[in-house]
N, C-alpha and C positions, 0 to 999 in steps of 0.2 A: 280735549287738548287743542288748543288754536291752532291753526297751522298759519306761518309767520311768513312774509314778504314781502320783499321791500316795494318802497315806495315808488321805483321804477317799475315793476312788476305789476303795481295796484293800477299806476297810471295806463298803461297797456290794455289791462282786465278791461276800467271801465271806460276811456276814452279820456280821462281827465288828466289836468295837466300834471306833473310831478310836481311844483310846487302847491297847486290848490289840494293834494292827496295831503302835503305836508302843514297845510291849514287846516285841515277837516281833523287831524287829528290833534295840533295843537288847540284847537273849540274845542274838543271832547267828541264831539258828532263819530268817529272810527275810532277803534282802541290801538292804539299802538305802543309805541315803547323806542330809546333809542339802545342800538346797537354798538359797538367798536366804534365809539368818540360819535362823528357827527351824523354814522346812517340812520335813518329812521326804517323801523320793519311794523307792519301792520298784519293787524290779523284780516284775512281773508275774508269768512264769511261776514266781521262787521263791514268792510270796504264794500261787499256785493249786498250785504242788506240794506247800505245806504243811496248806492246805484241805484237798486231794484226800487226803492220808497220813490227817491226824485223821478224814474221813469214812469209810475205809476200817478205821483202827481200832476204832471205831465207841467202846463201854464199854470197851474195851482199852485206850485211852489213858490212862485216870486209874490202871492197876496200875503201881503202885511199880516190880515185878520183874518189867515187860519187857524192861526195860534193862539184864538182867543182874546188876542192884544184889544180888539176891540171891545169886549165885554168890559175888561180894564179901564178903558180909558174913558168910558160913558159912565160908569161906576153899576152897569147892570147885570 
């Protein structure tokens, strides 16, 4: 069972801002859901497995072609 919290609470957890918490899960990247009209509540462990990936990537994150895009776009 998730355990739900809002997106002021996610922003706290990992240091990000409450609206980029409110982007990460409009992409799909954290699962969330909305709550009573406009709050947005997210599940927990996806909000800290996403933290925990981009801290582990560290300057890796921001390369275009880790995702492979390059293989793509050379056709290899």
């Amino acid at each position: 069972m998730p355990e739900w919290i809002t997106t002021a609470e996610a922003a706290e957890l990992t240091g990000y801002h409450v609206k980029y918490v409110r982007r990460l899960v409009k992409e799909g990247k954290i699962a969330g859901t909305k709550r009573g009209g406009r709050d947005w509540w997210v599940d927990k462990a996806s909000v800290k497995a996403y933290a925990d990936e981009m801290r582990r990537l560290g300057p890796a994150k921001h390369n275009p072609w880790r995702t492979g895009a390059r293989q793509k776009a050379t056709g290899s």
